[in-house]
Structures are given as structure tokens and as C-alpha cells.
BARO-943526 format. One record per residue (C-alpha): residue number from 0; residue in three letters; chain; x, y, z. Coordinates in nm, 4 decimals. Layout:
BEGIN
NUM; ALA; A; X; Y; Z .
...
% end
This chain:
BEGIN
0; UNK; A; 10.8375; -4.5131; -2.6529 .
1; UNK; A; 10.5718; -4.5017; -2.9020 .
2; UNK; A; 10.2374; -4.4393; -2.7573 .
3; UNK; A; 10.0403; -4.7479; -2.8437 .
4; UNK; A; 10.3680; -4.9046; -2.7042 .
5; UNK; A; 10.3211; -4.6580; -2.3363 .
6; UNK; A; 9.9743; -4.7982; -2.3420 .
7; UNK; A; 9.9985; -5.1467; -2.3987 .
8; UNK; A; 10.2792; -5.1736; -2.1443 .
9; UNK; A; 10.0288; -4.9585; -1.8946 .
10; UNK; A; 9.7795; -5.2189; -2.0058 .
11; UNK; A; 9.9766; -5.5297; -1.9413 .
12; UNK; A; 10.1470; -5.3776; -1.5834 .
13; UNK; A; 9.7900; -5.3750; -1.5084 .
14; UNK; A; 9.7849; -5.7232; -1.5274 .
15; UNK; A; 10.0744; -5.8282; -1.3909 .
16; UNK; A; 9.9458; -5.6332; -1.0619 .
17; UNK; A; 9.6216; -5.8178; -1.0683 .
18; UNK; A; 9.8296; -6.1276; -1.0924 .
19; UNK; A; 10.0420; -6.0910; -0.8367 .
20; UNK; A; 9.7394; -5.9748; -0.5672 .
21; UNK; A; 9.5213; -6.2841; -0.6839 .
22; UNK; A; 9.8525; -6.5042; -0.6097 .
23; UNK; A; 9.9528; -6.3467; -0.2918 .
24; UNK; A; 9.5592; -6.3225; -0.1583 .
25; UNK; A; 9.5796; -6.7566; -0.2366 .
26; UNK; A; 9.9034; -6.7811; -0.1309 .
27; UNK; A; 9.8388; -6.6637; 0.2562 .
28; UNK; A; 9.5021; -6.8746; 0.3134 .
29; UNK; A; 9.5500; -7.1447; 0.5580 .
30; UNK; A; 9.8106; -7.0082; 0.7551 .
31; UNK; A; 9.6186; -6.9832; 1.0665 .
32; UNK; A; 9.3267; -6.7622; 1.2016 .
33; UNK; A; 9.3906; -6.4012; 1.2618 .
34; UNK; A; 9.1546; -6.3769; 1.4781 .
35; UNK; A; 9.2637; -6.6141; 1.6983 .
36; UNK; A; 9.5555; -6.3995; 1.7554 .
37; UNK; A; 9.3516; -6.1110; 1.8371 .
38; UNK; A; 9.1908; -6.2157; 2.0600 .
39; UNK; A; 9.4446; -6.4898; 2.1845 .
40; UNK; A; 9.3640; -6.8594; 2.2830 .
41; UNK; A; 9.1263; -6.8566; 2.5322 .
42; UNK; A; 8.8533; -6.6566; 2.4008 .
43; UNK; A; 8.5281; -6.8075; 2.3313 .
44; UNK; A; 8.3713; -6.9336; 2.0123 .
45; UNK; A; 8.1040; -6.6564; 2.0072 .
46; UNK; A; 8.3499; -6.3726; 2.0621 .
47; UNK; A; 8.5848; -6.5376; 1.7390 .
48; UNK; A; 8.2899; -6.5831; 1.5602 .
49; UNK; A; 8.2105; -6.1945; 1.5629 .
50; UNK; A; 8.4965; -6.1080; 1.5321 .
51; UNK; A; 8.5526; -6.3944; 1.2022 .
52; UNK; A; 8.2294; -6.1805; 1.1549 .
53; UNK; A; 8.3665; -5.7909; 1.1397 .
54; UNK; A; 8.7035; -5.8841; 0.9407 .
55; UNK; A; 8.4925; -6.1019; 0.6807 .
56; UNK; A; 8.6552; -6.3778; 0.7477 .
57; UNK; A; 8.3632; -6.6090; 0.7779 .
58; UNK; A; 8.2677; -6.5268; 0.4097 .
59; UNK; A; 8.3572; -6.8208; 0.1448 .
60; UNK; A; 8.7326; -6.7330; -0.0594 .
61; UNK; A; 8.5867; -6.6576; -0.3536 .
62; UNK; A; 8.4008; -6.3913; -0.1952 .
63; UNK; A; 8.6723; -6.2385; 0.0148 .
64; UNK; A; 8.8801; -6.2033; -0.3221 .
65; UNK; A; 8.6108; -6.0609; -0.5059 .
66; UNK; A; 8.5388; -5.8275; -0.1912 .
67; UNK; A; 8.9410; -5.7514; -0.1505 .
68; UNK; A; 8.9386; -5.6760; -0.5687 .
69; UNK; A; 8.6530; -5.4673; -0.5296 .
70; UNK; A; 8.8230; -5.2676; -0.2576 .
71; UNK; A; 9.1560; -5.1885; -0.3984 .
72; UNK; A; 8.9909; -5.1198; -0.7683 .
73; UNK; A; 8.9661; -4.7541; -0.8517 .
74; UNK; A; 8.6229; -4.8514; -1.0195 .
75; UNK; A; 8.4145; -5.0202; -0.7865 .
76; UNK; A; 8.0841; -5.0576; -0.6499 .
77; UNK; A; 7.9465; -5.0321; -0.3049 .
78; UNK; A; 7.6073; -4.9934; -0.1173 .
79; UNK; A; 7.5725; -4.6759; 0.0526 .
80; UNK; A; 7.6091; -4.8896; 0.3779 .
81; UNK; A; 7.9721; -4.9630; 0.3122 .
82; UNK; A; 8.0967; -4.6246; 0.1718 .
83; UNK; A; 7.9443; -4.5200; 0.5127 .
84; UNK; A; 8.1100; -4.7613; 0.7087 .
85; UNK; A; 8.4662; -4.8053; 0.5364 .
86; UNK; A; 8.4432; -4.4049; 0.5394 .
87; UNK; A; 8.6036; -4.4218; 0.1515 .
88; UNK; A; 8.6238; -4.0876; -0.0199 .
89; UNK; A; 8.4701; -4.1586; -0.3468 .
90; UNK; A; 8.2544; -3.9604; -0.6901 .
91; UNK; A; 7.9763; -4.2299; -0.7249 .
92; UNK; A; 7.6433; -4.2209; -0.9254 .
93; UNK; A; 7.3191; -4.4418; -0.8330 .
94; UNK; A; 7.0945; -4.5298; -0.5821 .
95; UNK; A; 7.1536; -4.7384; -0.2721 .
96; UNK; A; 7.3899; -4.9366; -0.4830 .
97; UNK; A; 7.6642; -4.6975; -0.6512 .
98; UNK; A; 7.9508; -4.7301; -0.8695 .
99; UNK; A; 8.1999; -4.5132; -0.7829 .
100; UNK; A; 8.5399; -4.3793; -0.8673 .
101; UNK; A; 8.8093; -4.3746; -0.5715 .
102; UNK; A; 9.1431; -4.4246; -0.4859 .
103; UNK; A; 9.2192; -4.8097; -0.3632 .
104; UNK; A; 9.0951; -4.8761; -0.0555 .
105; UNK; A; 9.3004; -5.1064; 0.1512 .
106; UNK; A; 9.1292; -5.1733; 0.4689 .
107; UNK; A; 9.2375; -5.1493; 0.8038 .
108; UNK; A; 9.4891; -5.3456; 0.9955 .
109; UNK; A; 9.3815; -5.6865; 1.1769 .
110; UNK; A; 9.5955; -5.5984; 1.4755 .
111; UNK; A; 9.5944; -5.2550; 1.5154 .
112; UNK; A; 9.3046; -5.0701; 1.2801 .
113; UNK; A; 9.4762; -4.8165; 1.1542 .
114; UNK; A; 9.4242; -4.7711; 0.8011 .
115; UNK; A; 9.6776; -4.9846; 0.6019 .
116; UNK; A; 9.7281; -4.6690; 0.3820 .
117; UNK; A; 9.8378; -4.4740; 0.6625 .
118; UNK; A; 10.0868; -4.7243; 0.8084 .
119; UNK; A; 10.2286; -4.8025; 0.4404 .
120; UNK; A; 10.2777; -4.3971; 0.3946 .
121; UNK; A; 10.4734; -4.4159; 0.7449 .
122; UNK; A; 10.7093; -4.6745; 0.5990 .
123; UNK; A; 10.7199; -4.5771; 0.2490 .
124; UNK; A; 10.9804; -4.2861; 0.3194 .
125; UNK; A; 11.2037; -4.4939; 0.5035 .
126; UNK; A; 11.2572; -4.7441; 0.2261 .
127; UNK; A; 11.2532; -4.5051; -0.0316 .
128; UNK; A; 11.5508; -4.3139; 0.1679 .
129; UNK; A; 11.7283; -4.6779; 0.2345 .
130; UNK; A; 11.6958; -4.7586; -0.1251 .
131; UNK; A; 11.8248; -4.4117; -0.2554 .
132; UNK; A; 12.1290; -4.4348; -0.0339 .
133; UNK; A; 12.1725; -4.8116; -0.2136 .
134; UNK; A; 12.1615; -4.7349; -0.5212 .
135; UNK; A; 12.3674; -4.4132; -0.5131 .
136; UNK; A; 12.6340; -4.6131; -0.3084 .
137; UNK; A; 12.5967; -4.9095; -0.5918 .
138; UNK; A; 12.6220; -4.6708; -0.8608 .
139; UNK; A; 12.9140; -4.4644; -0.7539 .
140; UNK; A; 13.1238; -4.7280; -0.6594 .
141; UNK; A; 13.0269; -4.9683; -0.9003 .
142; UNK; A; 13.0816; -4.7592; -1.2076 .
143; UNK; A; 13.4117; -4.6676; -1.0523 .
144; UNK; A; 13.5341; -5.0260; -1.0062 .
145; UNK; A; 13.3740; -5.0810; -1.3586 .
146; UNK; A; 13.5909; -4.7711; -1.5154 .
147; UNK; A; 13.9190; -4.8584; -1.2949 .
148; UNK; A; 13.8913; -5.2517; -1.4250 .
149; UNK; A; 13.8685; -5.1541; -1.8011 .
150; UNK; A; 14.1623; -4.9262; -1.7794 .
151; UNK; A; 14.3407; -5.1891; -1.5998 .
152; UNK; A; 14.2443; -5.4468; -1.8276 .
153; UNK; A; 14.4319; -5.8300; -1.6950 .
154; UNK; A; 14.6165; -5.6645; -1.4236 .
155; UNK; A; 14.5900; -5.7544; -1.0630 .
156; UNK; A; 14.3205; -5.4473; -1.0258 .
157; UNK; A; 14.1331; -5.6386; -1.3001 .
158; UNK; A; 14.1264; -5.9749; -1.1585 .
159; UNK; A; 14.0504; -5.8143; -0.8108 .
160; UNK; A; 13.7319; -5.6308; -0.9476 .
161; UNK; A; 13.6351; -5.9130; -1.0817 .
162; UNK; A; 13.6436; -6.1176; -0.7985 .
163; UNK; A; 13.5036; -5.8716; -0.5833 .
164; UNK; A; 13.2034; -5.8495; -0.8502 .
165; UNK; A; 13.1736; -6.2382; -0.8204 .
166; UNK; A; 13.1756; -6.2486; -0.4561 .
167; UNK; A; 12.9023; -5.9426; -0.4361 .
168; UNK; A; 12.6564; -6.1156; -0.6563 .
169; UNK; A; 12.6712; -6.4462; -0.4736 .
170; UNK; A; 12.6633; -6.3297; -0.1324 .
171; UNK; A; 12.2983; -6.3642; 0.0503 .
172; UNK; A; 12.1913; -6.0332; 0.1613 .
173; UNK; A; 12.0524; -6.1691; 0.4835 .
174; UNK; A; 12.3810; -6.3089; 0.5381 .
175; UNK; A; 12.5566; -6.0348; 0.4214 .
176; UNK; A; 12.3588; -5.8490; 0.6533 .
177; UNK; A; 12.3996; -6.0297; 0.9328 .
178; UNK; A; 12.7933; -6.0157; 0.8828 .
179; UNK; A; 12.8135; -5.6902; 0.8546 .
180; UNK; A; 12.6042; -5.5470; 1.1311 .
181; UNK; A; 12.7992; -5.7782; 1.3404 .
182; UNK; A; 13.1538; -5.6439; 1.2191 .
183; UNK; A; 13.0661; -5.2845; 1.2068 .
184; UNK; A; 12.8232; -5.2228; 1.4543 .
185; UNK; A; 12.9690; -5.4940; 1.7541 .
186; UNK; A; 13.2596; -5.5424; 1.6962 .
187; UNK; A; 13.3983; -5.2001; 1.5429 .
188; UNK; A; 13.1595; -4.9909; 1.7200 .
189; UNK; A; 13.4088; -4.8037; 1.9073 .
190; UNK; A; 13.5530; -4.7133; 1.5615 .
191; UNK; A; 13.2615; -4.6800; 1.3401 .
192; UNK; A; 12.9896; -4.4901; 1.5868 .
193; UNK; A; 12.7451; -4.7512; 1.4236 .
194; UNK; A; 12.4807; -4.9411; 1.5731 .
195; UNK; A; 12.3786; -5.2894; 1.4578 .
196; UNK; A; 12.0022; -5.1768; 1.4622 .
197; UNK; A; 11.8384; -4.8703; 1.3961 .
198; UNK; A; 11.6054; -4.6597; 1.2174 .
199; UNK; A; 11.5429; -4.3292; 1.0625 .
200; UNK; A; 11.3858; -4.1176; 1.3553 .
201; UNK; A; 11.4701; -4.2425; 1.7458 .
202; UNK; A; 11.2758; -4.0540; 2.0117 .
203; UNK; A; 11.4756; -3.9640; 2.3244 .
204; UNK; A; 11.2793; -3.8825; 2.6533 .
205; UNK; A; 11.4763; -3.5914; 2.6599 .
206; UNK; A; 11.5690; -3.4413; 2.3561 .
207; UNK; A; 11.2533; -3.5544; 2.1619 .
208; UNK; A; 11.2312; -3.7122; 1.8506 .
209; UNK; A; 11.5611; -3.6905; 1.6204 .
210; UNK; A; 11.7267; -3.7509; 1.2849 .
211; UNK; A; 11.9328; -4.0546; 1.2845 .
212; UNK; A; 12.0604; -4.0621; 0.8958 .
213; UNK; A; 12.3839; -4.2360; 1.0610 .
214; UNK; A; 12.1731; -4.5686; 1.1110 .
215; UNK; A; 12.0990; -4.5448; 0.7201 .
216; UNK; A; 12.4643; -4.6016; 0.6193 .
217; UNK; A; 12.5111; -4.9967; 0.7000 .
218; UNK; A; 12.1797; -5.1115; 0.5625 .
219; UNK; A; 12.2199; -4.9137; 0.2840 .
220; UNK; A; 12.5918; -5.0614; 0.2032 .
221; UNK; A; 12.4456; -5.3934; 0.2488 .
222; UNK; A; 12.1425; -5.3708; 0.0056 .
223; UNK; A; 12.3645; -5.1569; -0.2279 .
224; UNK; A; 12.6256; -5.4664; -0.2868 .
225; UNK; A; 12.5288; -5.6816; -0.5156 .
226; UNK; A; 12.3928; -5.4418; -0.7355 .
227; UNK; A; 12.6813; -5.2923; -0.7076 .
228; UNK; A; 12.8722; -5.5405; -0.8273 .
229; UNK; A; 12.6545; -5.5872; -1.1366 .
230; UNK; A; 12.6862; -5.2380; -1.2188 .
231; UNK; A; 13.0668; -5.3135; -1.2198 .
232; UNK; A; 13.1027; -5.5972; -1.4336 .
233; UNK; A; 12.8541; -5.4270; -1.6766 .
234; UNK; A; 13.0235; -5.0911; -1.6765 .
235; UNK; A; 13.3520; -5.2765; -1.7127 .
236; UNK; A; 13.2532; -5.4922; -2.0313 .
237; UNK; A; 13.0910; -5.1733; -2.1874 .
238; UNK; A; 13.3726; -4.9465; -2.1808 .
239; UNK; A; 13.6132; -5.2240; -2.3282 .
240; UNK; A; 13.3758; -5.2671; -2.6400 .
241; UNK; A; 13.3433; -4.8273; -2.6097 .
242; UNK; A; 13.7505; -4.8135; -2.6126 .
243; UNK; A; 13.7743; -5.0510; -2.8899 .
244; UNK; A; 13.6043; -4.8329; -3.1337 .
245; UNK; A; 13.7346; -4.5875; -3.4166 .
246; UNK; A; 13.6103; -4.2719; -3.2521 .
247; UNK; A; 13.8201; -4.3364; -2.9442 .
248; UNK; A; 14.1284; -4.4183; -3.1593 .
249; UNK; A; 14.0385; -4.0812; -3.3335 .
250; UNK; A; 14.0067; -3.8662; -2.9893 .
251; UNK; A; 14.3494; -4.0311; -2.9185 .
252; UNK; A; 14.5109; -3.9217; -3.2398 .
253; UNK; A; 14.3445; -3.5574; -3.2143 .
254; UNK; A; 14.5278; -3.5247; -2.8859 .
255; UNK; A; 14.3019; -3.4918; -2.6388 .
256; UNK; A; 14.3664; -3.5980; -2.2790 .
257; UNK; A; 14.2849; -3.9462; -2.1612 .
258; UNK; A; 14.0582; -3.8103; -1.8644 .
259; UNK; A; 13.8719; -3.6183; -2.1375 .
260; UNK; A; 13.8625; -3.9171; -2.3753 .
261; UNK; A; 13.7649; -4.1361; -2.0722 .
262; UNK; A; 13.4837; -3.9109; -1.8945 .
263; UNK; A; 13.3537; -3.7065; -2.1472 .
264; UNK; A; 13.3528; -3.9993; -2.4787 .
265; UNK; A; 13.3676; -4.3657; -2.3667 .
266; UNK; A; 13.1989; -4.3311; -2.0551 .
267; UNK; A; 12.9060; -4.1631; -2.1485 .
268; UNK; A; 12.9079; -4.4085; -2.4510 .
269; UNK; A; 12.8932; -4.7311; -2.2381 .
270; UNK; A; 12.6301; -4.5786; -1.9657 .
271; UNK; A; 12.3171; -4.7629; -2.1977 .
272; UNK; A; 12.3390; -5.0575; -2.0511 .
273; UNK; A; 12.3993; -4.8764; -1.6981 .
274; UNK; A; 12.1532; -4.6964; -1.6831 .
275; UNK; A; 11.9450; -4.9650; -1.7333 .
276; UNK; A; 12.0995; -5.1538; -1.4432 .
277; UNK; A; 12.0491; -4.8211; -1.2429 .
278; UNK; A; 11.6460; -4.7952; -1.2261 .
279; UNK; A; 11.5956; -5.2192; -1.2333 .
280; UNK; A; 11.7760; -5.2492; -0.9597 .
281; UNK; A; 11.6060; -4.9151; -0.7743 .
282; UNK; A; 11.2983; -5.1417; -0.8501 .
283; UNK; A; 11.4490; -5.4569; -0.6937 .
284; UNK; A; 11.5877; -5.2717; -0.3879 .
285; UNK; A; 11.2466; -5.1501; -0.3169 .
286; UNK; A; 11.0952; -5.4841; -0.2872 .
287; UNK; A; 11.4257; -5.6610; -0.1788 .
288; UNK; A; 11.4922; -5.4562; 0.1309 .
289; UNK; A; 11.2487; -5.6412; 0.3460 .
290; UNK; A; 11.4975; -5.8900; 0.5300 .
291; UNK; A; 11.7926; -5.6462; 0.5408 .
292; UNK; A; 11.5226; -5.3991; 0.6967 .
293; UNK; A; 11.4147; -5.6406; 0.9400 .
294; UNK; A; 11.7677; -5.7706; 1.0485 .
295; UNK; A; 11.8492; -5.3859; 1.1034 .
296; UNK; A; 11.5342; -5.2717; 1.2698 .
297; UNK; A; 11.5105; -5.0543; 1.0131 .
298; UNK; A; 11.1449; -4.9214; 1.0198 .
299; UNK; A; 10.9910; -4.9674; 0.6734 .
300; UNK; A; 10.7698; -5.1135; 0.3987 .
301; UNK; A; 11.0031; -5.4466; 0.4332 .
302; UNK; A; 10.9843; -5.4563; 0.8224 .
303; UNK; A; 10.6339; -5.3747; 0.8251 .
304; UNK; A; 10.5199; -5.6875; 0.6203 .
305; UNK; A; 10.7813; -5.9189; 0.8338 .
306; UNK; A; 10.5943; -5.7915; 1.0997 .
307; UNK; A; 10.2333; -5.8240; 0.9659 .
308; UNK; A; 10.3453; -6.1946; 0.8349 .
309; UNK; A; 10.3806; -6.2939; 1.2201 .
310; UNK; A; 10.0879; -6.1890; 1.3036 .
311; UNK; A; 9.8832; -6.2609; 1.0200 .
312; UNK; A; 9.7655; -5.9373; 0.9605 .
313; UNK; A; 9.6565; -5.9657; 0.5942 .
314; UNK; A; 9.5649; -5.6047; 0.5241 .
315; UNK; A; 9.9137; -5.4658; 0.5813 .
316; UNK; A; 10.0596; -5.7622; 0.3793 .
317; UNK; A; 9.7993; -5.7066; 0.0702 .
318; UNK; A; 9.8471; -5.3606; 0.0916 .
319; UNK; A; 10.2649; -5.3834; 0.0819 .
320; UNK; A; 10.2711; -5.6404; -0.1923 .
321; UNK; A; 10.0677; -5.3986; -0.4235 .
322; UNK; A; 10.2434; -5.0712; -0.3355 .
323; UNK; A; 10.5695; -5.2597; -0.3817 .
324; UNK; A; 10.4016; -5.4002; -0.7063 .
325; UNK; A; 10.3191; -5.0540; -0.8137 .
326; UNK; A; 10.6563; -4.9066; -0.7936 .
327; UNK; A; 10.8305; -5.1959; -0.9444 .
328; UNK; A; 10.6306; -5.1666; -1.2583 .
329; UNK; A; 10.6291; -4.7862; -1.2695 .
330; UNK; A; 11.0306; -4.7820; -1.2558 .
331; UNK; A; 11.0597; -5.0789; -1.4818 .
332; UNK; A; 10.8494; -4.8551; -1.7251 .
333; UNK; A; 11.0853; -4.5044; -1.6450 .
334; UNK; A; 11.3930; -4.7519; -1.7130 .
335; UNK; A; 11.2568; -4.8352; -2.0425 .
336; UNK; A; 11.1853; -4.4194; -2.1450 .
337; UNK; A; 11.5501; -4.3911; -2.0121 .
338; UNK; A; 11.7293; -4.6127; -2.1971 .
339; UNK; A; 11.5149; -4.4892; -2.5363 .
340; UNK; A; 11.6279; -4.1166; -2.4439 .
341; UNK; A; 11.9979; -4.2262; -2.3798 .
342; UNK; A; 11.9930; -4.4123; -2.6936 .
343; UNK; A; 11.7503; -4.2611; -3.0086 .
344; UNK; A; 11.8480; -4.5979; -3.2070 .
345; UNK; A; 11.6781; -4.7985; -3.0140 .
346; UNK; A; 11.3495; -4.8217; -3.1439 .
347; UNK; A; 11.0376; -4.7713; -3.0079 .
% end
């Protein structure tokens, strides 16, 4: 990637976060009173209004957004007042009114004040982990059934991972979800050892807190499916155009072995388009986990935000959408350096 090229895409992922905050900040006003949930619905109109009052509600939109842009800007400016009070580690230069260079600041949580950075750092690891497992799972299996269907070209094994392709990409992962926590960890349970909810660390009263990778593996199939089986149908239609070609014909004429000619020549050939698939969809499973975390109680950036949505707790949800924004546009960008390193012709 040429660097003008880097920069203008830095440039323009800028935007597209800015975008997407200014959207999501619009999208969540009139959806009820958070403070009214605080403090429930008998509290009196003096006790809402300060507390309207501490979480700036009371101020007009256009000054919330300006206030919540302000915040989560690395260049901002503040009085000394509110560096004080928001405690924000900053370098500033002025007077009672500085500008000053910092790392976003996303304000504390409605329901619980904790820092939203703190509770999103909690999560992060857990989704990261879920999303890992996915996308290993998709890739592994998916370039497998991709390989198997080419060799098998209009055989049964074709037409069956083909369908199975189909049937992955159209499947709802909240139903797909809910199916298969059902199946696996109901009604197979004895077999399986799997429970239908679950998360990455369980504390036991006895034993302490503890590992629990095993609760990883059925979330992680379900997310990893339908990429899965777009990673098959594209590794499948790459290595048919990769076995078609005059080098292959060549490698077949020179004598070597088929695994060699498969593994070591087409495959790595046709993996362009792959690996392509690969990091967009590490992007997508990072921002499309949140229902398939929430039907498996798996605790993370996805189950978080269902949560904060029910209670209104706009922080957390501000601060989720633009870490999940972040690492969208950061992977789309490593996807695009990939695909330029796996393939010098394309240009830059």
C-alpha cells in the first residue's frame, strides 16, 4: 500500500468512525430516561432532576454531542474544572481553559460508574478469544471443505459442500444459536460435557475462580459457520480456476505428487481471495458476536452492550460501538496490506 494510499485510508476510517458515533449518539435519543431507571419510579422530581443534572442529561442534544465528541477526541479542550473532575490523564497547555492531548475519554457507566474503559477492557478479551476460536474453526474447516469440493468436482461430496455452504450462509446466527445450544448443551449434555451457557472464567465458592475454555467451543462453532461456509465456496471456486492453469498441468507432467501439487502449488495460489475472507470476517465476528454472546451468557463486548441497551446505559453503548468501530476498520486496513503482500500484482 502506497503511503499517500495508508494515509488517505487512515484519513477516511477517521471518518467513517465519526460517522458511525454521530449516528449511534442520534440513534439512542428518545428511548426513555436513564435516570429514571436509576433511581426507579418513585423518586421525586428534584432527586431526577440532579441526577438529569450530574449525567448531563438536562443539557440541549446538540450540546451533549458536542460534549460526548469532545470527550472521546484525542485533541480536546477542557477547563481545569473538568480534567479535575473526570480525573483524565492528559499533556495540556493554557490557562484555566486548556487544550490537551489524551487518550479518549469515555465516561463512566449510568448504572454502575465504573469507567466504561475499564468494563470494555474486561470484555474485550473474551470476544477477542470467542472470535479467534471462530475464525480458526471457519478457516480450517472451511478451506478443507473448499479443497475436498474442488477435487471432487460434480460428485456427491461436491453437491454436499455446496449445500452445506448454502445452508451456512442463510442460517440466522441467533437461530443457529439457539439450535445448537439446545442440541448440544440439553439435549446431548450427557455426551458432549457442554453447557448451554457459559463464560470464560466461573468462580466456584470452593475452588476459586477457574478457566472454563470448554464453554468457548459452542459459541465459537456457532459464530464460526457462516463464515465458514463462505470461506468454502470461495476456496472451492479458486482452486478450480488454480487447477485449470498451465503450471499445474506442468507440475503434473514433471511428476510430482498430487499432495505436493495440491498443498504446496494450487493451494497457496488460490489463498488471495482467502485470505481476504479470513481478516473481513475476523472484523465482522468482532462486531457480530453480540447476540450469539448474549444467548450463551458469554461475558463480552456483545453481552455487555445487550446489557447496557436494557438499561439505557449510554456510556457503555457509545463506548462499545467505537471500540468495535475501531477494530473493524483497523483489520479491514491489515486485510488490505495482506492481500497486497500475498499478491505483489496487485497494485497499490
Amino acid at each position: 500500500m502506497a503511503k499517500s494510499g495508508f494515509i488517505s485510508r487512515i484519513f477516511y476510517s477517521g471518518l467513517v468512525m465519526l460517522g458511525v458515533v454521530i449516528v449511534v449518539f442520534f440513534l439512542f435519543q428518545g428511548f426513555g430516561d436513564p435516570s429514571r431507571l436509576i433511581l426507579g419510579q418513585r423518586a421525586d422530581a428534584g432527586t431526577l432532576s440532579n441526577i438529569r443534572h450530574e449525567l448531563n442529561l438536562d443539557q440541549p442534544k446538540s450540546k451533549q454531542l458536542i460534549s460526548w465528541l469532545n470527550d472521546i477526541s484525542p485533541l480536546s479542550m477542557y477547563s481545569e474544572k473538568e480534567l479535575t473532575e473526570k480525573k483524565i490523564r492528559h499533556i495540556g497547555i493554557g490557562g484555566q481553559t486548556k487544550l490537551v492531548l489524551k487518550f479518549p475519554y469515555l465516561r463512566r457507566s449510568y448504572q454502575t460508574r465504573r469507567e466504561v474503559w475499564s468494563m470494555l477492557l474486561e470484555a474485550l478479551p473474551g470476544t477477542m478469544l470467542l472470535a479467534f476460536l471462530a475464525i480458526v474453526f471457519a478457516t480450517v474447516f472451511g478451506m478443507a471443505l473448499g479443497v475436498l469440493a474442488a477435487l471432487k468436482k460434480d460428485t456427491w461430496m461436491d453437491t454436499t459442500a455446496i449445500f452445506t455452504s448454502v445452508l451456512g450462509i442463510s442460517a440466522p446466527s441467533f437461530f443457529m444459536s439457539i439450535l445448537i445450544a439446545y442440541i448440544f448443551g440439553f439435549l446431548l449434555h450427557s455426551y458432549t460435557g457442554l453447557d448451554m451457557t457459559g463464560s470464560l472464567f466461573e468462580t466456584d465458592p470452593f475452588t476459586g475462580r477457574q478457566w472454563m475454555l470448554r464453554n468457548a467451543i459452542l459459541p465459537a462453532i456457532t459464530l464460526g459457520i457462516r463464515p465458514m461456509a463462505i470461506i468454502a465456496q470461495l476456496t472451492r471456486g479458486a482452486m478450480l480456476d488454480v487447477l485449470s492453469q498451465d503450471y499445474i498441468r506442468t507440475a503434473y507432467a514433471k511428476g510430482l505428487t498430487k499432495s505436493r501439487i495440491i498443498w504446496r502449488h494450487a493451494l497457496r495460489n488460490a489463498l488471495n481471495p482467502v485470505i481476504s475472507a479470513v481478516t473481513g470476517w475476523f472484523a465482522e465476528l468482532l462486531a457480530g458476536a453480540f447476540f450469539v454472546e448474549y444467548i450463551f451468557g458469554w461475558k463480552g463486548i456483545g453481552k455487555l452492550t445487550v446489557d447496557a441497551l436494557a438499561k439505557l446505559d449510554f456510556p457503555v453503548v457509545m463506548g462499545s460501538v467505537l471500540v468495535t468501530s475501531f477494530f473493524f476498520i483497523t483489520i479491514n486496513i491489515l486485510a488490505d496490506w495482506l492481500y497486497r503482500v500475498a499478491d505483489p500484482r496487485v497494485s497499490s
